[in-house]
NUNU-729492 format. One record per residue (C-alpha): residue in three letters; chain; z, x, y. Coordinates in steps of 0.05 Angstrom, whole numbers, plus 5000, padded with zeros to 4 digits. Layout:
@residuo Ala; cadena A; pz Z; px X; py Y
...
% end
This chain:
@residuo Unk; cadena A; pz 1625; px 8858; py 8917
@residuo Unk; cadena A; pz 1627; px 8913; py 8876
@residuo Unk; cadena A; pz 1686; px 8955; py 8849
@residuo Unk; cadena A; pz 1668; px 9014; py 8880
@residuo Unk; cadena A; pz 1654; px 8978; py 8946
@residuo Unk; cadena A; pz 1716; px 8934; py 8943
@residuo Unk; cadena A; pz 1757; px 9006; py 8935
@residuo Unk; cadena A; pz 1718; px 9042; py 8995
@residuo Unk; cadena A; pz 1736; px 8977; py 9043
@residuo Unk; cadena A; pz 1809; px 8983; py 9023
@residuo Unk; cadena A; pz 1814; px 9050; py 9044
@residuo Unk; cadena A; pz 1783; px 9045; py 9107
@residuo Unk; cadena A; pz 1817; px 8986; py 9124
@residuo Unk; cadena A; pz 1885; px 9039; py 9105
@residuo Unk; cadena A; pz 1864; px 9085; py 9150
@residuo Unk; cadena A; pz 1871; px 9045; py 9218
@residuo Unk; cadena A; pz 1929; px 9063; py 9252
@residuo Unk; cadena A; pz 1970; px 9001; py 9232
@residuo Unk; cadena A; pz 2032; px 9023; py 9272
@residuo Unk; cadena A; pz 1987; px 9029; py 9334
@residuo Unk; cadena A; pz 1955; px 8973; py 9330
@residuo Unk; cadena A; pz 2022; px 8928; py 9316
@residuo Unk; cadena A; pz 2039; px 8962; py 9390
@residuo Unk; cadena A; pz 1971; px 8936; py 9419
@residuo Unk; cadena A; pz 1981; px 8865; py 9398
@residuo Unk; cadena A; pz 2045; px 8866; py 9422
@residuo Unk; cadena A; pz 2036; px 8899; py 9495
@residuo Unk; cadena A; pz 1963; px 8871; py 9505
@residuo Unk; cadena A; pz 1957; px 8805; py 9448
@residuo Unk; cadena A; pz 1885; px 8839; py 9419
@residuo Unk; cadena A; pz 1881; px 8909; py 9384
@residuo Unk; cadena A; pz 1807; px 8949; py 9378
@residuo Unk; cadena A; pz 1793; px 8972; py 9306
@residuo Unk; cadena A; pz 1737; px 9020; py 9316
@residuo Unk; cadena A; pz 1679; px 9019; py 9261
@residuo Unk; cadena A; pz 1706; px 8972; py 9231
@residuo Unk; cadena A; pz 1630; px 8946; py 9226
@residuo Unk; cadena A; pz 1570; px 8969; py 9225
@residuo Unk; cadena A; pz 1514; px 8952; py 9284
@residuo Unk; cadena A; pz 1478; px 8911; py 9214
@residuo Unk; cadena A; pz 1536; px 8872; py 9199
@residuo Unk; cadena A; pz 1558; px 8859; py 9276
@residuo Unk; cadena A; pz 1480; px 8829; py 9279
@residuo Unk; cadena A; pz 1488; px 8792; py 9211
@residuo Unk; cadena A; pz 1554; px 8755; py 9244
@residuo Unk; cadena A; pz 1521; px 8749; py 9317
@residuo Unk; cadena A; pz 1469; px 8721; py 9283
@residuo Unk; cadena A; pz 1504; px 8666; py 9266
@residuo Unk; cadena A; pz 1529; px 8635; py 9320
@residuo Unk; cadena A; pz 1467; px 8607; py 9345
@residuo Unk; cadena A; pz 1452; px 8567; py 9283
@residuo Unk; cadena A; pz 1489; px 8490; py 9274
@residuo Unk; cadena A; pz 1500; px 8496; py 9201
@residuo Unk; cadena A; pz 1560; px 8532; py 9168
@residuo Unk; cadena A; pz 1612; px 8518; py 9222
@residuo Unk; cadena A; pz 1671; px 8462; py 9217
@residuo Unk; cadena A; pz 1684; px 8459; py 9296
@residuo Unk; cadena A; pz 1671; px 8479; py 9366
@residuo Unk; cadena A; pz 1713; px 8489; py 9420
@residuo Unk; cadena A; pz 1686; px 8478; py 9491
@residuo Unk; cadena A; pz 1739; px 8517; py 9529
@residuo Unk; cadena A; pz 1710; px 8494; py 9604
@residuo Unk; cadena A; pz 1717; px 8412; py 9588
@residuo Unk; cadena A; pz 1796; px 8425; py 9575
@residuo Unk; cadena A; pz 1811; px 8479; py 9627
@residuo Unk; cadena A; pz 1816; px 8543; py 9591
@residuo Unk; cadena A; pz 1754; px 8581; py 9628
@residuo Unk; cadena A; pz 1687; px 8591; py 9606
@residuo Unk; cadena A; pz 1657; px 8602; py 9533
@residuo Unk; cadena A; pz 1661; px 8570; py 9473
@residuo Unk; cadena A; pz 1679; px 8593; py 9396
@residuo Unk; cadena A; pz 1666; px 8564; py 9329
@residuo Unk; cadena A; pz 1713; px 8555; py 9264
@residuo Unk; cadena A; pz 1667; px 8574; py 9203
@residuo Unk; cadena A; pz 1660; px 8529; py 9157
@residuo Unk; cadena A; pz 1684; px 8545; py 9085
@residuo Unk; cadena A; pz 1665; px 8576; py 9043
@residuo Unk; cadena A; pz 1670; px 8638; py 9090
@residuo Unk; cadena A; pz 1606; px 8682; py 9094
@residuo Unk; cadena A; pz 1621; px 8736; py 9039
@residuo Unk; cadena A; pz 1634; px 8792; py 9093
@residuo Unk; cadena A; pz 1676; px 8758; py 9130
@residuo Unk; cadena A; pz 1713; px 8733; py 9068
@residuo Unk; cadena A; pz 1721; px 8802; py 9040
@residuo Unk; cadena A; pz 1751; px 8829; py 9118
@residuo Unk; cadena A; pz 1797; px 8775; py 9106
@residuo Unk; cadena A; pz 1827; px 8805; py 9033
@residuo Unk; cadena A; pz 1817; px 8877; py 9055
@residuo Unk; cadena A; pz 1861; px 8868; py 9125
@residuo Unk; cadena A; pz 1910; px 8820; py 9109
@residuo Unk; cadena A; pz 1955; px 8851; py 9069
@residuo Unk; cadena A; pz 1962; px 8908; py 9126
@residuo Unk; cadena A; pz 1968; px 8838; py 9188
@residuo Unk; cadena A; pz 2013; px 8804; py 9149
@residuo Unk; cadena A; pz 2079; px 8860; py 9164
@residuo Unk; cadena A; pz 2048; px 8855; py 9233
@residuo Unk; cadena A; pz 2060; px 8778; py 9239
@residuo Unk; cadena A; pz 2124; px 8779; py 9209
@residuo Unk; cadena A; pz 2145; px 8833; py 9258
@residuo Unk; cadena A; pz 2127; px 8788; py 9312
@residuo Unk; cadena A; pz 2146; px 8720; py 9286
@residuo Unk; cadena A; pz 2220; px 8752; py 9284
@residuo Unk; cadena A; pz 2216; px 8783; py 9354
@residuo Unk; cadena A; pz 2194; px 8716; py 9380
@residuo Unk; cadena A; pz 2230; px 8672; py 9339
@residuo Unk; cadena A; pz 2171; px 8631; py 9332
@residuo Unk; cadena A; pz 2161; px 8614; py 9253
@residuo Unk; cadena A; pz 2083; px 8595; py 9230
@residuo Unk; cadena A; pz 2103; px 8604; py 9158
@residuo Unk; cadena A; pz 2053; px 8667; py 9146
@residuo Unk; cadena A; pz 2042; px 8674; py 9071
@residuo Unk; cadena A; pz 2054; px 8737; py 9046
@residuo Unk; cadena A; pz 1991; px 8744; py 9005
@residuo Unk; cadena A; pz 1919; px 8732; py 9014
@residuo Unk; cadena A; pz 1921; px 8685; py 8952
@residuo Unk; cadena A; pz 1971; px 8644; py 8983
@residuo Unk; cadena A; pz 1941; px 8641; py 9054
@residuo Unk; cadena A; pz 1870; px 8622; py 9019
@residuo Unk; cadena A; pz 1911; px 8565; py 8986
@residuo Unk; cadena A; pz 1931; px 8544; py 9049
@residuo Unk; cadena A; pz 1869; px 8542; py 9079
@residuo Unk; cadena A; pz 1838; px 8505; py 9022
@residuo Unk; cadena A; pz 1887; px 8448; py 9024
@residuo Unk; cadena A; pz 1863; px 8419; py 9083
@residuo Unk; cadena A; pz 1912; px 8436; py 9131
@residuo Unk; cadena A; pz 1873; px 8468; py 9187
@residuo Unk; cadena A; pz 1827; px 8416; py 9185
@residuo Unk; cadena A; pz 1878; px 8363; py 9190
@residuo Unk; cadena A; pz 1910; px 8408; py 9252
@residuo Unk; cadena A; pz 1843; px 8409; py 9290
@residuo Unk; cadena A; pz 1839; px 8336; py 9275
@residuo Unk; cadena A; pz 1903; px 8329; py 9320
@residuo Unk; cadena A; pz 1875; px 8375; py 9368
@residuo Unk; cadena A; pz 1838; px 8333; py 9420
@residuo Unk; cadena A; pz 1805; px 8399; py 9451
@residuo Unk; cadena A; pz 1762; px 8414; py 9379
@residuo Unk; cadena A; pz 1704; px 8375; py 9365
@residuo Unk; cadena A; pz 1688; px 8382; py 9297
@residuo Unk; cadena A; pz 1620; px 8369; py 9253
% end
């Protein structure tokens, strides 16, 4: 991505109403961010889903009891737009999830940088977690 592209995502990711949307996820557990892509890149991601290759697992919610639908865990490396939502919100979620890890006393060990969370992922952990997880079938 370029410079000048990196720099317009960063301030349109600053100019969501961060304090607004903390309140949302903690009164309703999802928050809205409006525009936050375009009707191309919404396709681009849609898109996906229907094709096999490029995801790590599935999750069939109706064969454990958690309604109807399923979702996927992308394989790595992340599609580039995805990967650069990633580094362009996270530094404004991470305050978020520290807010709420102390109000709920629940500790996931949230890395306070990007860097350190893509580290994390990259280390296999997740992978070993869903392996534990009898619910996710993986590829």
């Amino acid at each position: 991505m370029r410079a000048g592209a990196r720099n317009a995502e960063k301030s349109k990711a600053a100019a969501f109403d961060w304090v607004g949307i903390e309140q949302s996820l903690d009164a309703r557990g999802n928050a809205v961010l409006s525009r936050l892509l375009n009707a191309k890149q919404c396709g681009e991601i849609a898109t996906r889903y229907a094709e096999e290759k490029g995801y790590r697992a599935q999750i069939v919610m109706a064969r454990y009891g958690f309604g109807r639908g399923e979702y996927k865990y992308f394989s790595y490396p992340l599609p580039s737009l995805l990967d650069q939502l990633r580094h362009t919100l996270y530094p404004h979620l991470v305050p978020i999830a520290k807010s709420l890890e102390s109000a709920t006393r629940y500790r996931s060990a949230v890395p306070g940088r990007t860097r350190s969370f893509s580290c994390t992922m990259s280390s296999g952990w997740p992978d070993e977690a869903d392996a534990a997880d009898p619910r996710i079938r993986s590829r």
